[in-house]
N, C-alpha and C positions, 0 to 999 in steps of 0.2 A: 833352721834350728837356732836358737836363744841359749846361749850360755848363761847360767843362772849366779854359778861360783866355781872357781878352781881352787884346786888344795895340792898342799905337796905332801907327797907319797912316798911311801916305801915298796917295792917291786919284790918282783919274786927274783933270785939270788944270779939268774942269768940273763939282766934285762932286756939286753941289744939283740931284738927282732920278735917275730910273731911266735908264739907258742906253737909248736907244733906235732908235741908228742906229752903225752901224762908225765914223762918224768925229768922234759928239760929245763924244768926251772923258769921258764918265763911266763911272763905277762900275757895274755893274750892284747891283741890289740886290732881297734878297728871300732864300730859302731855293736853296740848290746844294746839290751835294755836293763834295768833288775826287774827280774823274774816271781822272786817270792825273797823272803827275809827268815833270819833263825833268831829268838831272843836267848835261847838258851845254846850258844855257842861256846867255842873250846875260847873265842875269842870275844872281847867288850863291842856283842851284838852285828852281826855279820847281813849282809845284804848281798842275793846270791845272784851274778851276770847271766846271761842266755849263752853262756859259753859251753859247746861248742854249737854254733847255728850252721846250716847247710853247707855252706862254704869252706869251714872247718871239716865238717865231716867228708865233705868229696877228695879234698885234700888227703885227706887222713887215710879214706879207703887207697886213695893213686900212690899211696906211698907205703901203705902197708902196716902202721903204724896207730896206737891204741893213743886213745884222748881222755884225757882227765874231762869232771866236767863239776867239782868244785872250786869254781875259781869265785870267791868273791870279796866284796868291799866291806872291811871288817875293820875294827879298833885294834890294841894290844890286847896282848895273850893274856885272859883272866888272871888280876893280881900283880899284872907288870903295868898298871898304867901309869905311875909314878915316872917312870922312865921320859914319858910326854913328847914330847918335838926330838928327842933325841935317836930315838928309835930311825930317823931318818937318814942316820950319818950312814948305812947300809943297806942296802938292799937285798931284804931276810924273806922273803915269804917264800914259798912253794909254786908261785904262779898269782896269790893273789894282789890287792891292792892294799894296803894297809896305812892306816891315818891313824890320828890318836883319838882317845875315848871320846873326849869333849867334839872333835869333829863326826865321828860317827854317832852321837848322840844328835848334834844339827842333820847331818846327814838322812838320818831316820824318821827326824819329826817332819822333815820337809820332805822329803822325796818316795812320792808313792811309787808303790809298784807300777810296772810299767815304762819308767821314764825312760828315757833314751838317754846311753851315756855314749862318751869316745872315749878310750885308750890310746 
């Protein structure tokens, strides 16, 4: 695997460890790909992870436990991009991964569906 670019992120509000239920707040982590993308999102243009993949889901049955399965790599919340790099001093999302506009705008034009990320 070829590392293309790294970006610093914003996480979802309970970063430390693998997501492992719809409502705990984390990241998922491990190997995805993006799947398909939203232009008209709640957020500045959203690009959506293969979250939850098999491994997730056997998990999730051995434990009893319901999965989210919008996690994905999105800018700021329509109208908040002004905010910019700042947005990083916390870690605000629900599970997803969040960069700022002008990054999700590179983001988008370079990275087709498909591509394989890590978390």
């Amino acid at each position: 695997m070829k590392f293309l670019k790294t970006y610093q992120v914003a996480l979802g509000r309970n970063p430390q460890g693998h997501k492992q239920s719809l409502a705990d707040n984390r990241t998922p982590e491990g190997l995805y790909r993006i799947d398909w993308r939203n232009a008209h999102s709640h957020f500045h243009r959203a690009l959506h992870i293969s979250y939850p993949n098999p491994r997730d889901l056997a998990a999730a049955r051995e434990n009893g436990v319901k999965l989210g399965g919008d996690i994905m790599v999105h800018g700021l919340k329509n109208g908040l991009g002004w905010i910019g790099p700042l947005h990083r001093l916390v870690d605000w999302t629900q599970g997803c991964i969040a960069v700022t506009d002008p990054e999700i705008e590179e983001i988008w034009k370079y990275v087709p569906d498909g591509t394989l990320i890590e978390n």
